[in-house]
PyMOL Python script that loads the backbone (N, CA, C, O; Angstrom):
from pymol import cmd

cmd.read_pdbstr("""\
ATOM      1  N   UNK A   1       5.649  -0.614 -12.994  1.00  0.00           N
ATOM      2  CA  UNK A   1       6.516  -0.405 -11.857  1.00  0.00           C
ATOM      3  C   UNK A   1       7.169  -1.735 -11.527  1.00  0.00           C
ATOM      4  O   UNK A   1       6.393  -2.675 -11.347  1.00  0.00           O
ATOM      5  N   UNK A   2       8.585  -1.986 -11.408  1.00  0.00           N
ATOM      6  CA  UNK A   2       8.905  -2.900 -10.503  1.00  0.00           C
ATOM      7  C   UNK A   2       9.740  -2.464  -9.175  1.00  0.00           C
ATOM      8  O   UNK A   2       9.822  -1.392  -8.577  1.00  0.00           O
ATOM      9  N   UNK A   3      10.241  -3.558  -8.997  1.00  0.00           N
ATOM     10  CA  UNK A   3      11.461  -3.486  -7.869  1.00  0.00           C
ATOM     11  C   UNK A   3      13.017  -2.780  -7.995  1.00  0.00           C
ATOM     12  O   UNK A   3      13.473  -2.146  -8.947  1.00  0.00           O
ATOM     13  N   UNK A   4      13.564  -3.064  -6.894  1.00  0.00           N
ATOM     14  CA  UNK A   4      15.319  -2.561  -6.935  1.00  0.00           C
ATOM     15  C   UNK A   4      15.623  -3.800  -8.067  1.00  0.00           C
ATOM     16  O   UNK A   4      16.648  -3.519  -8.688  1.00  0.00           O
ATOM     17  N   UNK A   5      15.194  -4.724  -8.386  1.00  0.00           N
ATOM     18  CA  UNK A   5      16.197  -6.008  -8.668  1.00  0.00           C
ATOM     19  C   UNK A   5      15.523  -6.593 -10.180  1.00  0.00           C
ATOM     20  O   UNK A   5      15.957  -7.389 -11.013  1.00  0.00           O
ATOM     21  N   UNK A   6      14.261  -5.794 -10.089  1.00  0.00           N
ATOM     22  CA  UNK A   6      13.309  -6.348 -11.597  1.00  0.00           C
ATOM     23  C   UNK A   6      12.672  -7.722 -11.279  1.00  0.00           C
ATOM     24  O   UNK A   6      12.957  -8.721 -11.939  1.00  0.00           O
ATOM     25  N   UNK A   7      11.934  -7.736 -10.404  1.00  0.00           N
ATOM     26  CA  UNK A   7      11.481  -9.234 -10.179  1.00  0.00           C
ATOM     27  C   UNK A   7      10.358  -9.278 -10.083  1.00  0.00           C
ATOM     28  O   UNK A   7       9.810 -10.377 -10.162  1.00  0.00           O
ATOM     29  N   UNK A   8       9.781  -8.389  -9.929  1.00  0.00           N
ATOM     30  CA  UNK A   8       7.976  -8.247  -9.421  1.00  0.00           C
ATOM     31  C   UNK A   8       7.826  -6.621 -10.381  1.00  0.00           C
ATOM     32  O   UNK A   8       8.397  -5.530 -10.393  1.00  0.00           O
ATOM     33  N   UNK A   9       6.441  -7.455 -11.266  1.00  0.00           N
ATOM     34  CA  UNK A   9       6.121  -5.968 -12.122  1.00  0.00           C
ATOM     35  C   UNK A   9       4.496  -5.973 -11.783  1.00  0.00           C
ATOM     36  O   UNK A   9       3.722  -6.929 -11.769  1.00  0.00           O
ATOM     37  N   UNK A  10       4.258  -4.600 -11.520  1.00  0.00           N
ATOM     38  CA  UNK A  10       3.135  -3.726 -11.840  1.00  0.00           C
ATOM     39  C   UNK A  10       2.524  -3.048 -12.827  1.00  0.00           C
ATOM     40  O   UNK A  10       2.836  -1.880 -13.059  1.00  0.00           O
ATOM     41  N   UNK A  11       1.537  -3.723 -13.561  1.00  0.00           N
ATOM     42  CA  UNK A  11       0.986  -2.709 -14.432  1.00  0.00           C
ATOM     43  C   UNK A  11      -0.449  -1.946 -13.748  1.00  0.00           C
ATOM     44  O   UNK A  11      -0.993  -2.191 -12.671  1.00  0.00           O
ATOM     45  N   UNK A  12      -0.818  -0.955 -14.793  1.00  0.00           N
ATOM     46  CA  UNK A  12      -1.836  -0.350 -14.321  1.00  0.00           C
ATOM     47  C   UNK A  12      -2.164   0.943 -15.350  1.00  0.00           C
ATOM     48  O   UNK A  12      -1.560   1.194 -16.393  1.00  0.00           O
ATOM     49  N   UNK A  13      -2.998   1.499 -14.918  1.00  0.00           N
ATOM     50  CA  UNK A  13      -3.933   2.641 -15.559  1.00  0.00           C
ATOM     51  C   UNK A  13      -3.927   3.999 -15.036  1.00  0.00           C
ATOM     52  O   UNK A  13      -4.541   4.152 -13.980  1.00  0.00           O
ATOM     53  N   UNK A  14      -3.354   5.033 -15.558  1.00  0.00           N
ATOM     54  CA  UNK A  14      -3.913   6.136 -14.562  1.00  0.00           C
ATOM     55  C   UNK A  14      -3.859   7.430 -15.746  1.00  0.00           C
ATOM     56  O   UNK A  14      -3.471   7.548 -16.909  1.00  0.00           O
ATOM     57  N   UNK A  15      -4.482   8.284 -14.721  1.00  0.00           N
ATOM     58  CA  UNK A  15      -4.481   9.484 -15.980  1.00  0.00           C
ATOM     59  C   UNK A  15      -3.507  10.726 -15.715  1.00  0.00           C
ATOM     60  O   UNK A  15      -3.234  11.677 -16.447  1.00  0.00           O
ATOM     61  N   UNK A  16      -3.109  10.428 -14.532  1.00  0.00           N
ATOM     62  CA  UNK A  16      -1.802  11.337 -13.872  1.00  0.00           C
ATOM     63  C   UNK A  16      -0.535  10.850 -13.458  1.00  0.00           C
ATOM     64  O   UNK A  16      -0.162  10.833 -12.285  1.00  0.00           O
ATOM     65  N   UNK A  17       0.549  10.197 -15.062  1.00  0.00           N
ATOM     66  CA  UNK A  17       1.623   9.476 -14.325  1.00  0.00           C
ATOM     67  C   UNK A  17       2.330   9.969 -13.911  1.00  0.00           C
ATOM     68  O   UNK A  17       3.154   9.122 -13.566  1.00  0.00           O
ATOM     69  N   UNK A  18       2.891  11.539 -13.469  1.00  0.00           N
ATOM     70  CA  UNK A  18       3.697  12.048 -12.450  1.00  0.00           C
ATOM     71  C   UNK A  18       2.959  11.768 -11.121  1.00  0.00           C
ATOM     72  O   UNK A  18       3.766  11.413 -10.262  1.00  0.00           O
ATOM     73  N   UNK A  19       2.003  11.803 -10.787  1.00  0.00           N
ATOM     74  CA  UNK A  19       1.155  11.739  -9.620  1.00  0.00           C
ATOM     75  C   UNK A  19       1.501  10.659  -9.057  1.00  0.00           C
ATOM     76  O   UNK A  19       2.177  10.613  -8.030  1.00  0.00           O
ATOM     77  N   UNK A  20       0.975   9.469  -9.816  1.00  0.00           N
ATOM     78  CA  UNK A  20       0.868   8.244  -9.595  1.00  0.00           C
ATOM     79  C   UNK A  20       2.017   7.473  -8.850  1.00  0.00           C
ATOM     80  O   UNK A  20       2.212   6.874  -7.792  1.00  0.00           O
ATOM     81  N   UNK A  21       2.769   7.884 -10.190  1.00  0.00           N
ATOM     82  CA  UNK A  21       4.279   7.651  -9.812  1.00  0.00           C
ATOM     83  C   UNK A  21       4.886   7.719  -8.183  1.00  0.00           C
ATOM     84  O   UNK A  21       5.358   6.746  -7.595  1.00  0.00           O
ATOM     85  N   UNK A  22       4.762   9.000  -7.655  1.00  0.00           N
ATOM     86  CA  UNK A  22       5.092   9.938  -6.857  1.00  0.00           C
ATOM     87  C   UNK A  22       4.465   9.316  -5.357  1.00  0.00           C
ATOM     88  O   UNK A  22       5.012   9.253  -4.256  1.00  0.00           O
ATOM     89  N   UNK A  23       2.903   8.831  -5.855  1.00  0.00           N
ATOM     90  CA  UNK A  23       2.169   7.688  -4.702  1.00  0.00           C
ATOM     91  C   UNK A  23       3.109   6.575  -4.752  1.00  0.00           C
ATOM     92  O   UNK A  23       3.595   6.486  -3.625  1.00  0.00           O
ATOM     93  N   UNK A  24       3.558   5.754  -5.461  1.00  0.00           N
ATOM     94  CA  UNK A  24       4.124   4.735  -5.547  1.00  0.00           C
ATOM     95  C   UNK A  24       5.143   4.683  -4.205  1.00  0.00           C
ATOM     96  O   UNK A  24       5.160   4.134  -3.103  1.00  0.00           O
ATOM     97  N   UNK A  25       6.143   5.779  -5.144  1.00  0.00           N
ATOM     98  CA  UNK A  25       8.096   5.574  -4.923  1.00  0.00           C
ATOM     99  C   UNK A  25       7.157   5.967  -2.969  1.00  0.00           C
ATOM    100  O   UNK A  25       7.536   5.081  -2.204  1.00  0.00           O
ATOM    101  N   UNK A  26       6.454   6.700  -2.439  1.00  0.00           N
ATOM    102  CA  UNK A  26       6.072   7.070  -1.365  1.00  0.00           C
ATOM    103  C   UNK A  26       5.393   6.266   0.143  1.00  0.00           C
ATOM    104  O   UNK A  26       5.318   6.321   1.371  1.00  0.00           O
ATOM    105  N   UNK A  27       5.038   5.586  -0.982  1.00  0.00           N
ATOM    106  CA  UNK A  27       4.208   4.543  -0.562  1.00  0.00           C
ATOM    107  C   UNK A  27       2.644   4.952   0.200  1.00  0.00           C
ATOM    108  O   UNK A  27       2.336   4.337   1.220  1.00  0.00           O
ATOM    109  N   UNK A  28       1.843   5.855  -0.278  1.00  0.00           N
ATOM    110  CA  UNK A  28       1.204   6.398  -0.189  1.00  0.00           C
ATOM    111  C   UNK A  28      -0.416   5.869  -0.006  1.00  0.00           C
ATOM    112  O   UNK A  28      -1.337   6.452   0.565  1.00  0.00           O
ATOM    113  N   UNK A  29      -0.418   4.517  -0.720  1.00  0.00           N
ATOM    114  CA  UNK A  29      -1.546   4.448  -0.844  1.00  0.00           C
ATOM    115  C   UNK A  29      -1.179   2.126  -0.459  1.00  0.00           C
ATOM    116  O   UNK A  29      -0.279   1.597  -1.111  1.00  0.00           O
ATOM    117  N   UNK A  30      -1.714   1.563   0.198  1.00  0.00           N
ATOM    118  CA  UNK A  30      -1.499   0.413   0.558  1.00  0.00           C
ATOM    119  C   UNK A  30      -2.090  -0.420  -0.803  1.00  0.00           C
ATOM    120  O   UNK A  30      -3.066  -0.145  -1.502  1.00  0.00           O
ATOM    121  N   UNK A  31      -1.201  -1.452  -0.902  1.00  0.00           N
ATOM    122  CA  UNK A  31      -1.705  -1.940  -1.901  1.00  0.00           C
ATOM    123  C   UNK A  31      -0.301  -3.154  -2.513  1.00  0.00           C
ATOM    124  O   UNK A  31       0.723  -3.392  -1.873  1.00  0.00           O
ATOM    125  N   UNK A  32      -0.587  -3.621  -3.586  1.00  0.00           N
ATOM    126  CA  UNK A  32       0.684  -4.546  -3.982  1.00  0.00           C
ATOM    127  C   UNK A  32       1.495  -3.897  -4.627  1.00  0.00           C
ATOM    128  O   UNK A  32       2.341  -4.660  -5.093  1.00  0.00           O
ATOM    129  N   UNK A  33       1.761  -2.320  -5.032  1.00  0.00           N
ATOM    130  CA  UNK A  33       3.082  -1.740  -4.965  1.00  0.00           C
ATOM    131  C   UNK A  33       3.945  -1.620  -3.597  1.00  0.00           C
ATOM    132  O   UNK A  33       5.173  -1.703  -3.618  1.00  0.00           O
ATOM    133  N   UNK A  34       3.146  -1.401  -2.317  1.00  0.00           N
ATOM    134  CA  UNK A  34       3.778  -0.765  -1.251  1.00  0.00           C
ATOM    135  C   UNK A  34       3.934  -2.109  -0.922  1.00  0.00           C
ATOM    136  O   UNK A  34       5.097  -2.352  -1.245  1.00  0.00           O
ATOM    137  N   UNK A  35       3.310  -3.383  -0.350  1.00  0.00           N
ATOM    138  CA  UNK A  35       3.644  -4.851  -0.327  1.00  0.00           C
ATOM    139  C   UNK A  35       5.109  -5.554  -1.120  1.00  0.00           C
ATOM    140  O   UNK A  35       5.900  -6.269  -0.504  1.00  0.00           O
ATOM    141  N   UNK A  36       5.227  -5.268  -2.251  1.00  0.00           N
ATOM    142  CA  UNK A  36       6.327  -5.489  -2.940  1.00  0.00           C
ATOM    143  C   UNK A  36       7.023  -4.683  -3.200  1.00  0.00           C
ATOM    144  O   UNK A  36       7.373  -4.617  -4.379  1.00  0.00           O
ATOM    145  N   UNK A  37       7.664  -3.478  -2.019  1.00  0.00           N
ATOM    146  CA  UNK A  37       8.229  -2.658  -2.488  1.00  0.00           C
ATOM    147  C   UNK A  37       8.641  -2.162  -3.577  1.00  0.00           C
ATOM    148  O   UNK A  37       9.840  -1.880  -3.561  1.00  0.00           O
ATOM    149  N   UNK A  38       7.799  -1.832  -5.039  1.00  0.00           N
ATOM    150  CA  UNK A  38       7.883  -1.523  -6.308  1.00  0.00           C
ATOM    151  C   UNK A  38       7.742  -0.205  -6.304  1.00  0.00           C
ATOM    152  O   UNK A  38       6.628   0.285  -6.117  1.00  0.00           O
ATOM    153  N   UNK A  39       8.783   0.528  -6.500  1.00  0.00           N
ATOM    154  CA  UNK A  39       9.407   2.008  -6.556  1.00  0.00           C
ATOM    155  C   UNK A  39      10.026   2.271  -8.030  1.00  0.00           C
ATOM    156  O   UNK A  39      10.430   3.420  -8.212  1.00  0.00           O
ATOM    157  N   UNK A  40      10.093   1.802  -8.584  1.00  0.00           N
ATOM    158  CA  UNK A  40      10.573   2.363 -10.040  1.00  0.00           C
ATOM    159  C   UNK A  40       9.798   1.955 -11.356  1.00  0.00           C
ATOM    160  O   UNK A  40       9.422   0.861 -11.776  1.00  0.00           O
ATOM    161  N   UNK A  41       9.673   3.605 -11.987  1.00  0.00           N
ATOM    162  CA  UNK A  41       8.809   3.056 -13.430  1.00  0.00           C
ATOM    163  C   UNK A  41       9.998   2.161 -14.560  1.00  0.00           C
ATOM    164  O   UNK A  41      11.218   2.063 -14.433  1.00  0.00           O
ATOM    165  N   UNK A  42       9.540   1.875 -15.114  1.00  0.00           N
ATOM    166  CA  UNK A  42      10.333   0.843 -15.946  1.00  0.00           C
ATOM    167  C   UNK A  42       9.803   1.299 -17.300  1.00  0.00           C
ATOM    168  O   UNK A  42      10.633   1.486 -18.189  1.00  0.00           O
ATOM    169  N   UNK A  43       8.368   1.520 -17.579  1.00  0.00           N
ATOM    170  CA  UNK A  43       8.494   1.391 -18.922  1.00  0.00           C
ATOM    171  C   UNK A  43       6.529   2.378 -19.000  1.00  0.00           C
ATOM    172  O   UNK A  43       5.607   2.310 -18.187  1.00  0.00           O
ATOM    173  N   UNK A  44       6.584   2.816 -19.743  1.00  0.00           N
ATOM    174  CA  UNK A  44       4.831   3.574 -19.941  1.00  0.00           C
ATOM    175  C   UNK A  44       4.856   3.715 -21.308  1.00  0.00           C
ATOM    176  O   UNK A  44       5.837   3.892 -22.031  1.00  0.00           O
ATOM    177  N   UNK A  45       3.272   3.588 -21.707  1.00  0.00           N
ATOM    178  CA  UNK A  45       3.173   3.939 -22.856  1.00  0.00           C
ATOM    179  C   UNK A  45       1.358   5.526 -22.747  1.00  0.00           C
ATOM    180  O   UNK A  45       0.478   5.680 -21.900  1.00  0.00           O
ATOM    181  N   UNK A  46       1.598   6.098 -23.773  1.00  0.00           N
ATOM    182  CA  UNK A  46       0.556   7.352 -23.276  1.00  0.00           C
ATOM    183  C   UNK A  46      -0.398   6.881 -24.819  1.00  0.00           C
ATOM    184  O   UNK A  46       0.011   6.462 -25.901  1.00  0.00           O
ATOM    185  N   UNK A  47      -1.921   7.199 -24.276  1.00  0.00           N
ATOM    186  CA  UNK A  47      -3.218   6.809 -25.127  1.00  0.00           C
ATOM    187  C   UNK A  47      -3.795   8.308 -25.142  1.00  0.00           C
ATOM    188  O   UNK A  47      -3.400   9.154 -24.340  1.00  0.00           O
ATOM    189  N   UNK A  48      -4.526   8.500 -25.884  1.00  0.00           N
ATOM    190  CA  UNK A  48      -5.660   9.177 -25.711  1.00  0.00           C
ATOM    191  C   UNK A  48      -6.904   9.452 -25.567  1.00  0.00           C
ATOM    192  O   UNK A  48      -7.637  10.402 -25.844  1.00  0.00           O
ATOM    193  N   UNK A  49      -7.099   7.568 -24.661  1.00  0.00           N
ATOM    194  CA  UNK A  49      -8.533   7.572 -24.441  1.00  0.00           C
ATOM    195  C   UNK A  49      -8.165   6.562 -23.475  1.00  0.00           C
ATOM    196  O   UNK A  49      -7.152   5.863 -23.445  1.00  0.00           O
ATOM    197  N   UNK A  50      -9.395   6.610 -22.500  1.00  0.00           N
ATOM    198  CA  UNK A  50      -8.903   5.411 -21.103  1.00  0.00           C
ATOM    199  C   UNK A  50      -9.249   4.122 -21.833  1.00  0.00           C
ATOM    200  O   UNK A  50      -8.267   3.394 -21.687  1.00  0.00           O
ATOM    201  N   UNK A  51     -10.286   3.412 -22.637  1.00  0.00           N
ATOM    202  CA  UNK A  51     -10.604   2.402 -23.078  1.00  0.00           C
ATOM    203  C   UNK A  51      -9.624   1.407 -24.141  1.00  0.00           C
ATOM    204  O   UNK A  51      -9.602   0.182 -24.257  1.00  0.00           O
ATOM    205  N   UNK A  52      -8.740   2.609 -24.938  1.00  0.00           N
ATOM    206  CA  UNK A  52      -7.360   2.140 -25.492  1.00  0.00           C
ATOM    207  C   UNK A  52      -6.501   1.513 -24.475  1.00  0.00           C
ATOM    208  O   UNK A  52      -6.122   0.342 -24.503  1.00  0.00           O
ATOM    209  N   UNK A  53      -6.158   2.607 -23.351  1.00  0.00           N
ATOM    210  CA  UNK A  53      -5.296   2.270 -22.068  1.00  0.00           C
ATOM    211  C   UNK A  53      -5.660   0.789 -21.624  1.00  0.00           C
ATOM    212  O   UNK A  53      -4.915  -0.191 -21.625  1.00  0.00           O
ATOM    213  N   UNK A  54      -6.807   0.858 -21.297  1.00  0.00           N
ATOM    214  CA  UNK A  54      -7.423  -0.449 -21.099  1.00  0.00           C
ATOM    215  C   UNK A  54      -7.047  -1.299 -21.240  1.00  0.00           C
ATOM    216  O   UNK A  54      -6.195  -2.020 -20.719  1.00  0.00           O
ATOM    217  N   UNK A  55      -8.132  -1.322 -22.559  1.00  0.00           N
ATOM    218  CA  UNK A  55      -7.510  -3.172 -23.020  1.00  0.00           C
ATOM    219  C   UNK A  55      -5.497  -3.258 -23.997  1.00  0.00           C
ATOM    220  O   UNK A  55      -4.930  -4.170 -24.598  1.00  0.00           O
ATOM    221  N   UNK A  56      -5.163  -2.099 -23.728  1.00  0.00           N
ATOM    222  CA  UNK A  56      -3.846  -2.140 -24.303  1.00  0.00           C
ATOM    223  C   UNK A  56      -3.222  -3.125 -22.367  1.00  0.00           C
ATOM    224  O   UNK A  56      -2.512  -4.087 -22.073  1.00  0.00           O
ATOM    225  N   UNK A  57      -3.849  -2.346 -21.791  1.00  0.00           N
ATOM    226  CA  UNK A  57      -3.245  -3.124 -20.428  1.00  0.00           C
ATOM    227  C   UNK A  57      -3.963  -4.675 -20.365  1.00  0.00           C
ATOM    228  O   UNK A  57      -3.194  -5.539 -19.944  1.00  0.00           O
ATOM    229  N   UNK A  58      -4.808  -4.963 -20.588  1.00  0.00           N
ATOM    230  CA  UNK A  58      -5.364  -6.163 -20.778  1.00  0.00           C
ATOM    231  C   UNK A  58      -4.381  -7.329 -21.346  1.00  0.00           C
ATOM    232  O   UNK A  58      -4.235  -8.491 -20.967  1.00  0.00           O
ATOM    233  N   UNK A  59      -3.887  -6.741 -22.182  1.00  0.00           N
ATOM    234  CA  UNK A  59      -3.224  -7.265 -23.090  1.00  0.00           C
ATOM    235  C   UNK A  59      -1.848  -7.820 -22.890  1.00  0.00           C
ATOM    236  O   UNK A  59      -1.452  -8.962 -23.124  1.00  0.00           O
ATOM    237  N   UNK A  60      -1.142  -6.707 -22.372  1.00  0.00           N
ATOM    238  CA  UNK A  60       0.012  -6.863 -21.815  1.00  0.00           C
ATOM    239  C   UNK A  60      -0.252  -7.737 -20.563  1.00  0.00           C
ATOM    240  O   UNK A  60       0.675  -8.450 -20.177  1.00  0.00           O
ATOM    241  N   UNK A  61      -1.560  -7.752 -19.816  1.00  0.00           N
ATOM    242  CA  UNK A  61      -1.094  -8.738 -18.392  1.00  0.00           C
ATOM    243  C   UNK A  61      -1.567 -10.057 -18.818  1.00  0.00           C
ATOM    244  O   UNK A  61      -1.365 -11.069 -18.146  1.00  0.00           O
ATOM    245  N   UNK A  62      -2.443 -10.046 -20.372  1.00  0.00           N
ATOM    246  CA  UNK A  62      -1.757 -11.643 -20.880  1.00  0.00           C
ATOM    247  C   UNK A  62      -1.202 -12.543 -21.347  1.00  0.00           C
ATOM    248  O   UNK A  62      -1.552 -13.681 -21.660  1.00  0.00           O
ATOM    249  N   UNK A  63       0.222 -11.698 -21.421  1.00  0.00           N
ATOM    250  CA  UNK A  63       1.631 -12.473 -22.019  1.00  0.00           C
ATOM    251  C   UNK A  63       1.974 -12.645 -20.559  1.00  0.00           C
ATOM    252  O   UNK A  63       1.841 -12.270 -19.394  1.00  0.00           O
ATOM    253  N   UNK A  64       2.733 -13.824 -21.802  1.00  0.00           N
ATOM    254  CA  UNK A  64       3.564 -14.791 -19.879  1.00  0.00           C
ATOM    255  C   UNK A  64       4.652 -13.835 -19.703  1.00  0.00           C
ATOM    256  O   UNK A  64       5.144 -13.028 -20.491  1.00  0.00           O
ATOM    257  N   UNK A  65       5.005 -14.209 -18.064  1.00  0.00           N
ATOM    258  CA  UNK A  65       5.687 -13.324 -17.955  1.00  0.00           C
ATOM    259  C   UNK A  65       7.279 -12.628 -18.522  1.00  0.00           C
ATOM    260  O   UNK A  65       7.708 -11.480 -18.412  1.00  0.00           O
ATOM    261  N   UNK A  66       7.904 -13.882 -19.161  1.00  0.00           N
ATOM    262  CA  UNK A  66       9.002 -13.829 -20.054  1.00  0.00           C
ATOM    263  C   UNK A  66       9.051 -12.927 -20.934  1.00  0.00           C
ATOM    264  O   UNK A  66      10.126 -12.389 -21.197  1.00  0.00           O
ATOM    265  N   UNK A  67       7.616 -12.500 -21.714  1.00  0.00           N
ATOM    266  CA  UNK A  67       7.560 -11.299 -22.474  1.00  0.00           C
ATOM    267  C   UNK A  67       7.121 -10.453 -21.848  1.00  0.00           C
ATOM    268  O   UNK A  67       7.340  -9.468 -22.554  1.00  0.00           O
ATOM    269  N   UNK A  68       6.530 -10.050 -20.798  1.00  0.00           N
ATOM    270  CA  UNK A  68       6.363  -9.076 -19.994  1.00  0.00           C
ATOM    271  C   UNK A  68       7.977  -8.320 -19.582  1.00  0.00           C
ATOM    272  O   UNK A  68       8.031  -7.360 -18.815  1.00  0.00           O
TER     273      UNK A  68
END
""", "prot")
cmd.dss("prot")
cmd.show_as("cartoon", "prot")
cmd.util.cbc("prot")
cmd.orient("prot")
């Protein structure tokens, strides 16, 4: 998820990304999406196991942010 402007990104994990999503753009749940107003998906990728999801997210939050 980021912003209107692409400046602040969110990654994360879930197993319901229409849901999730839907908490986001809503602001539904307090947290550093609703703090940084981050309302738009930008980019997902789908696993078929949470532990792939995982460390595939692991991974991605340890490139600098230029490749992020």
């Amino acid at each position: 998820m980021s912003n209107r402007w692409n400046k602040v990104l969110y990654l994360g994990v879930t197993s319901n990304l229409i849901k999730r999503v839907w908490e986001h753009k809503n602001k539904v749940i307090d947290g550093f999406t609703k703090k940084y107003n981050l309302n738009k998906l930008v980019y997902y990728e789908i696993y078929d196991d949470i532990e792939t999801a995982i460390n595939r997210e692991k991974q991605i939050k340890s490139w600098p942010r230029k490749k992020k």
